[in-house]
C-alpha positions in Angstrom: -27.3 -86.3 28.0 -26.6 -85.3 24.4 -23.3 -82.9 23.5 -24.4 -79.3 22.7 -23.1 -78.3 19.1 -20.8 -75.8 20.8 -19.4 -78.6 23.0 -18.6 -80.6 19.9 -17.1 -78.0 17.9 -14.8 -77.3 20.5 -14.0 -81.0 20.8 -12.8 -81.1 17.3 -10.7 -77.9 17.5 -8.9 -79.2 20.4 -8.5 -82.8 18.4 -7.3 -80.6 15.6 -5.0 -77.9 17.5 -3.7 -81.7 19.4 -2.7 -83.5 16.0 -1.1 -79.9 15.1 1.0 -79.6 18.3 2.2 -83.1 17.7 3.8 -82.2 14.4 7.0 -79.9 13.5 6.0 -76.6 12.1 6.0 -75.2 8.3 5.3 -71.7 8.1 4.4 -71.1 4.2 4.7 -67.4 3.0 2.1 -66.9 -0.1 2.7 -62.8 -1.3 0.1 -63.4 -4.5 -2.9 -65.5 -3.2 -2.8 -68.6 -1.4 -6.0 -70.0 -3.3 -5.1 -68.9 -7.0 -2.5 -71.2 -7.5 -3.4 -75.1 -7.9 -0.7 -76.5 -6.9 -0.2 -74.0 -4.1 -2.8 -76.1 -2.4 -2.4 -79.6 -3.7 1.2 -78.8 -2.1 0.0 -77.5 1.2 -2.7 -80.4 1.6 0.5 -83.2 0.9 2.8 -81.3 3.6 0.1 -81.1 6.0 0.3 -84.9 6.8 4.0 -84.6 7.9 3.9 -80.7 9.5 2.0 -78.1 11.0 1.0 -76.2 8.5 0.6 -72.1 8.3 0.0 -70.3 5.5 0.4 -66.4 5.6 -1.2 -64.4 2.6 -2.2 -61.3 1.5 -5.9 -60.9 1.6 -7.7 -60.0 -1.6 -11.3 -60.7 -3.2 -10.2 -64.2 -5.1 -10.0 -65.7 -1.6 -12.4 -68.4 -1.6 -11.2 -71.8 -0.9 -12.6 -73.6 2.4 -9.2 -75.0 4.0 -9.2 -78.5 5.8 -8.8 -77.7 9.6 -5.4 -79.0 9.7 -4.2 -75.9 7.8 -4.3 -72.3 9.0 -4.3 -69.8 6.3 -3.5 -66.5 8.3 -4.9 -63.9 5.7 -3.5 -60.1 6.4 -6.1 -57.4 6.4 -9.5 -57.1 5.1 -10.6 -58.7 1.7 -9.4 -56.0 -1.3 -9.9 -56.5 -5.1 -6.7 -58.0 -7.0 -6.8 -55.0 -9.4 -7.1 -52.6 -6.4 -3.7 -54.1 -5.0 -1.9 -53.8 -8.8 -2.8 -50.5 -9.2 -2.3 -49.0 -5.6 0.6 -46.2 -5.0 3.9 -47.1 -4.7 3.3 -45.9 -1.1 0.6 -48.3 -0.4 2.4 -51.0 -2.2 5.4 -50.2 0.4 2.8 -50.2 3.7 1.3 -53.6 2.3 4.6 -54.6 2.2 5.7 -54.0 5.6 2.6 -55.3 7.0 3.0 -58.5 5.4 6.7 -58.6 6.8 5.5 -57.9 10.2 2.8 -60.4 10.2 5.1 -63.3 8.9 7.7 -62.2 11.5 5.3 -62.6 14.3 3.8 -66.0 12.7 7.8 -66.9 12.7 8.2 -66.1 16.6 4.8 -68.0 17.4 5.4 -71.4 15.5 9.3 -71.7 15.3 9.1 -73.4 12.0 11.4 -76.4 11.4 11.1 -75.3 8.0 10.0 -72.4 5.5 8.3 -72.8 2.4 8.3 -69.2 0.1 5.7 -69.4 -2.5 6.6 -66.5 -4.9 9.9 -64.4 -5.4 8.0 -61.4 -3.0 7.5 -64.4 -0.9 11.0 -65.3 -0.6 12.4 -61.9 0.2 10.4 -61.4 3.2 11.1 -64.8 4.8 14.9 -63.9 4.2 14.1 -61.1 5.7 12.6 -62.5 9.0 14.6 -65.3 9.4 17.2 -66.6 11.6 17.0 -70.2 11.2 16.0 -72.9 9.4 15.6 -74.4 6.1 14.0 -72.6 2.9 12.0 -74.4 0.4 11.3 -71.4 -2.8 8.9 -72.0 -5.1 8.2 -70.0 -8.1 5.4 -70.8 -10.2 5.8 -67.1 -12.7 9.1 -66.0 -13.2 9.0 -62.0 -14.0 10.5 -60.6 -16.9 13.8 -59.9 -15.6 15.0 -58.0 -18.2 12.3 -55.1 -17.6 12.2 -54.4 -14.5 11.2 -50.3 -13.5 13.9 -49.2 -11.3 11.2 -47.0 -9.8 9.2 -49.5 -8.4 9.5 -51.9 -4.6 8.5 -55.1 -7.2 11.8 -54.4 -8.3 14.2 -54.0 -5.8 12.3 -57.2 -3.7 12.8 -59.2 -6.8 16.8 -58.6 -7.3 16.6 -58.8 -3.2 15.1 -62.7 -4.0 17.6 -63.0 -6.8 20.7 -62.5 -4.5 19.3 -64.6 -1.9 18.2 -66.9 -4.1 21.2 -69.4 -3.6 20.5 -69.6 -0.1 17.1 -71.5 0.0 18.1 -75.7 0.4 15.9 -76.2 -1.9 14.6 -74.6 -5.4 11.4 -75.3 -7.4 9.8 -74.3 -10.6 7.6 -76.2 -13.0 8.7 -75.8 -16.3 12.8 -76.1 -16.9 13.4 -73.7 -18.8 11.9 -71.4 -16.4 14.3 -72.4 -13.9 17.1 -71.8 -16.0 16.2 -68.1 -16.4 16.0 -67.5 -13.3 18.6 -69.7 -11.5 20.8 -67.7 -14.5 20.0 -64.5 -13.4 20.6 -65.1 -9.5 24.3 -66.6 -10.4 23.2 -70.0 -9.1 24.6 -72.4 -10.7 22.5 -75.6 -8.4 19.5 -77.5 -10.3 16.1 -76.8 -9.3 13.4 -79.3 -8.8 11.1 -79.4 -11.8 7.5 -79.9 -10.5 5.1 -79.6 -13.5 1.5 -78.4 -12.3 -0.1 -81.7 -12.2 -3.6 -81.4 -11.1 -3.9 -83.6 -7.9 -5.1 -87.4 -8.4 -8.8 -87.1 -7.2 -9.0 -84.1 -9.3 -11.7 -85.9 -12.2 -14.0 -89.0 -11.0 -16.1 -90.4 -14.1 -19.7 -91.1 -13.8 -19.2 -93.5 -16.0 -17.0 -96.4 -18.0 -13.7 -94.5 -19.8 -14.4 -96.3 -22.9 -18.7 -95.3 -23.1 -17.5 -91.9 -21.8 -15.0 -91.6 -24.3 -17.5 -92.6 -27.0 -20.3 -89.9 -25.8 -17.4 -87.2 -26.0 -16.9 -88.4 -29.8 -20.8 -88.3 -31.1 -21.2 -84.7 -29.4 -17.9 -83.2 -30.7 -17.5 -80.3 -27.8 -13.9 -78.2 -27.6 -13.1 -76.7 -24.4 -11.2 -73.9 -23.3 -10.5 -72.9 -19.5 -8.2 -70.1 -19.6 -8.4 -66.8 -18.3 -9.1 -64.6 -21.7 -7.3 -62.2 -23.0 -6.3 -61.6 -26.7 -2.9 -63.3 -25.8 -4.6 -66.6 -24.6 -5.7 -67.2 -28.3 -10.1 -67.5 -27.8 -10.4 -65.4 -30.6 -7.9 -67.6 -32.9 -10.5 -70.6 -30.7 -13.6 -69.1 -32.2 -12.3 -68.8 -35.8 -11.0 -73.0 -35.9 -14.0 -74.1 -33.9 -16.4 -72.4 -36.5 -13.8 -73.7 -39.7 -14.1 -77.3 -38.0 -18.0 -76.9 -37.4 -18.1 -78.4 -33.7 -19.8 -76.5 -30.9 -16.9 -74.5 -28.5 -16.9 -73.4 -24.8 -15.0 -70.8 -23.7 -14.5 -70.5 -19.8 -12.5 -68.0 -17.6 -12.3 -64.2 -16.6 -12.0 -61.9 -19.2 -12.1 -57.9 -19.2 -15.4 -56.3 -20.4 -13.7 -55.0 -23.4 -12.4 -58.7 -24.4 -16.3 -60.2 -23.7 -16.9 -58.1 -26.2 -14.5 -58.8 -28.5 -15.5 -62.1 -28.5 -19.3 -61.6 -28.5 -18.8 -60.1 -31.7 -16.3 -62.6 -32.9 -18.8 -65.6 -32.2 -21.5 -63.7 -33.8 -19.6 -63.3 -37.2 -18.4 -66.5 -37.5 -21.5 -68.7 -35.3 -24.9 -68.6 -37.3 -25.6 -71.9 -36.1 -25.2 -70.6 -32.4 -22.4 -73.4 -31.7 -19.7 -71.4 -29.4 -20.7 -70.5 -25.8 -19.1 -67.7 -23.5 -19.2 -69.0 -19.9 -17.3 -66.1 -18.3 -15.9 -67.2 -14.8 -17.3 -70.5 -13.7 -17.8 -72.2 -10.2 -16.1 -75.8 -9.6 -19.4 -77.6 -10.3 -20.1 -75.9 -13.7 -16.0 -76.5 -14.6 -16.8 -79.9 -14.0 -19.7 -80.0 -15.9 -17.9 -78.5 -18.8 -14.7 -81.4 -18.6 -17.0 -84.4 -18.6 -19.0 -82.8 -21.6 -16.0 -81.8 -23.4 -14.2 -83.8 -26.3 -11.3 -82.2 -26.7 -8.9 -79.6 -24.9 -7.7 -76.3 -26.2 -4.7 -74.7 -25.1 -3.1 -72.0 -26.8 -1.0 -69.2 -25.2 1.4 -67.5 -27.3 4.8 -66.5 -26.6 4.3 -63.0 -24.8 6.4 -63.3 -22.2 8.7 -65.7 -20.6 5.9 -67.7 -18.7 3.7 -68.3 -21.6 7.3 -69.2 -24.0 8.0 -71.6 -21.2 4.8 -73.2 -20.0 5.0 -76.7 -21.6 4.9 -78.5 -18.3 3.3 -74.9 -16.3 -0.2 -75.0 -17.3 -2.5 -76.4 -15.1 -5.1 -76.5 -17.5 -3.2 -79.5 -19.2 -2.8 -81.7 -16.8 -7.0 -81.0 -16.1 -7.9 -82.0 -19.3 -5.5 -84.6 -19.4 -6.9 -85.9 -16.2 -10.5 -85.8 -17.4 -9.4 -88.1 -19.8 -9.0 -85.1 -22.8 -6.9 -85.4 -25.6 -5.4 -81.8 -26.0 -4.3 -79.6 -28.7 -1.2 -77.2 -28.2 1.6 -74.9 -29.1 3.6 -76.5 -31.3 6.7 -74.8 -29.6 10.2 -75.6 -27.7 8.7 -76.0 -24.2 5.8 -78.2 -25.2 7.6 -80.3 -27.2 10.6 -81.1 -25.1 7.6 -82.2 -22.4 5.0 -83.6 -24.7 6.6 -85.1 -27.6 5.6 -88.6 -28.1 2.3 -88.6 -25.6 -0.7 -90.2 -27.7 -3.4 -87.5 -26.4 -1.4 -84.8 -27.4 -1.9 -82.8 -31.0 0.9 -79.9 -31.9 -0.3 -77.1 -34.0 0.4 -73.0 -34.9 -2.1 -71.4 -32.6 -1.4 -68.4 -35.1 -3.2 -70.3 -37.6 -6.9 -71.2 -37.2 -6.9 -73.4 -40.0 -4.0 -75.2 -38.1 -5.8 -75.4 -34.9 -8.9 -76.8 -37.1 -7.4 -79.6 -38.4 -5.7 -80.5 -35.3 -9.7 -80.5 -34.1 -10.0 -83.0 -36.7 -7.6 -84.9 -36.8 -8.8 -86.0 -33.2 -12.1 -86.3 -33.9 -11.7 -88.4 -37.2 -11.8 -92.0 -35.9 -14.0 -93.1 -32.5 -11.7 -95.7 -31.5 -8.6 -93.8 -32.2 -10.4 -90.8 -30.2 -11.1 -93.2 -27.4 -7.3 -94.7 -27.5 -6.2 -91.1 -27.0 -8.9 -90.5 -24.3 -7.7 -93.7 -22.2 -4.0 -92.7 -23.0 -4.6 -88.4 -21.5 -6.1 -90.5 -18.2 -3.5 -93.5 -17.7 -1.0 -90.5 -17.8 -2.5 -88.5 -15.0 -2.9 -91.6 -13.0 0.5 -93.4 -13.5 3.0 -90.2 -14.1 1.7 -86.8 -13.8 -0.5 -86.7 -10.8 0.4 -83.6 -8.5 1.3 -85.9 -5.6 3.5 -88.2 -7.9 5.7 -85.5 -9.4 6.0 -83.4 -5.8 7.3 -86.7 -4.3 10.9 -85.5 -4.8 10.4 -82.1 -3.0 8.6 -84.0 -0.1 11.1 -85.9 0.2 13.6 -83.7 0.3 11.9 -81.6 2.8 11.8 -84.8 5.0 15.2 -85.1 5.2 16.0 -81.8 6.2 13.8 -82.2 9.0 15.1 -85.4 9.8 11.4 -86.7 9.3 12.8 -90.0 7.3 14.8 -91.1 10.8 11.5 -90.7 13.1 9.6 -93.3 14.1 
């Protein structure tokens, strides 16, 4: 007699609760949004082949992902808009606190994790908070602005709680070194941290196609590409102004405020007449997709406005996308992104201040097919040989392996 649907289902959940019980327990603490960040996920699916893995997160409406079932994301509270959480009363933001405490101290008395994995600084006060043994692993992917912090607000005081307690994780990790510096600096630690650039993970682009004819179809049709969330600090209106100097057609990708659509509808419409430069807005995976296997070239051009975007040679995800699509890239010719990128063949430095600048680095690129398609083979071989998510979080792996004594088991 055939297995009812319902019969099966539960089959597979006890498989899948089975393969969990068999493995020690991570309990990952996520204060932001355990689906925003990239490699917040590329890191959770690699750790869930050695451990049980929970993941406990604040709730808001830019949860999307669909989890694999060896992964339980325990979202607090109903679904509330990001903006809504930023803007709430410092006596909400104090009750959201506590709940999210609460809930990671019960999720620490069910599982008995053999190890803890704090996402965020907010992330790493609360699991000091709750603990009374085992391991930390903290991970910070944005390191505030330390030197402006309101006195007046719980951010704060969690923050310089992280700070203290900072030197008492086994294990620290940021993606971009001078970002560790800063803060390592600030919390009087004097230890290295782990630097993890934001690779994208090594399935991330499959071609439907040869490299080389691939690379030669980007050439003929000329496209730029920007994914970036938009904002007048992210440099689509300096995108705009080179794309329409160069003459090749532009697409712009990513959230943006109302007032900033604007901005840049009116932008495009000065400088566009031959209707070149698209305004995608937010895209799904499919249409981003889409957009990287059309694209030529790969903008990325955040200006120096705060200690993350100074420091985000190696911290931008969006890099190592287009460099995995097989994109040559143009970027900040800055500190950061030189002491990362210098010498890499898909890889043009200019002022993003400057459109002109960001124009000829457009054209330099695009001046010669097979040069173009030497730098298009040379953006993929990196992504597959060297800066693949699971290559470059081998290190942290490992080190979490040993300090469960995972290397010695059979």
């Amino acid at each position: 007699m055939a297995t009812s649907l319902p019969s099966q289902a539960e089959g597979i959940a006890s498989s899948v609760a089975a393969v969990r019980s068999a493995k020690p327990a991570l309990l990952m603490a996520v204060y932001a949004n355990a689906d925003v960040y990239v490699p917040t996920v590329a890191a959770a699916h690699i750790l869930a082949h050695q451990f049980s893995l929970t993941i406990v997160s604040r709730n808001s409406d830019e949860s999307y992902l669909d989890w694999p079932a060896g992964i339980e994301v325990e979202r607090i509270g109903p679904p509330v808009p990001m903006r809504q959480l930023e803007t709430a009363s410092p006596l909400s933001k104090a009750r959201e606190f506590l709940r999210y405490l609460g809930e990671l101290r019960r999720a620490s008395s069910r599982l008995a994790p053999a190890i803890f994995y704090a996402y965020d600084p907010i992330a790493l006060a609360a699991v000091m908070m709750i603990r009374s043994k085992g391991p930390v692993i903290f991970q910070c992917h944005d390191a505030p602005a330390l030197e402006k912090l309101p006195l007046r607000s719980l951010q704060t005081w969690l923050i310089k709680y992280a700070l203290r307690r900072t030197s008492d994780a086994a294990v620290v990790v940021f993606p971009e070194k001078n970002r560790a510096a800063y803060w390592l600096h600030a919390a009087g630690d004097r230890r290295a941290a782990i630097i993890v650039p934001n690779g994208a993970p090594r399935d991330f682009f499959q071609p439907d196609s040869d490299w080389c004819d691939l690379a030669a179809q980007r050439w003929t049709a000329r496209r730029v590409f920007y994914l970036s969330s938009m904002g007048s600090e992210n440099g689509q209106l300096e995108a705009i102004d080179a794309c329409a100097t160069a003459g090749v057609p532009l697409d712009l990708a990513g959230r943006s405020s109302p007032e900033f659509r604007a901005s840049l509808e009116k932008r495009v419409a000065t400088n566009d007449p031959a209707e070149r430069i698209r305004i995608h807005g937010r895209v799904d995976d499919a249409t981003r997709m889409r957009l990287l296997r059309d694209a030529a070239v790969g903008l990325l051009l955040y200006k120096p406005v705060s200690k993350n975007w100074e420091f985000s040679g190696s911290a931008s995800t969006k890099l190592f996308e287009y460099g995995a699509a097989g994109l040559p890239v143009i970027v900040p010719d800055r500190r950061s992104y030189r002491e990362f990128l210098d010498g890499e063949e898909w890889i043009a430095f200019v002022d993003i201040d400057d459109p002109r600048s960001i124009a000829a680095g457009i054209n330099s690129i695009l001046a010669d097919r097979d040069r173009y398609v030497t730098m298009s083979r040379a953006a993929r071989a990196a992504h597959e040989n060297r800066l693949n998510y699971e290559l470059l979080f081998e290190p942290v792996r490992a080190r979490i392996a040993e300090l469960t004594n995972l290397n010695g088991r059979a």
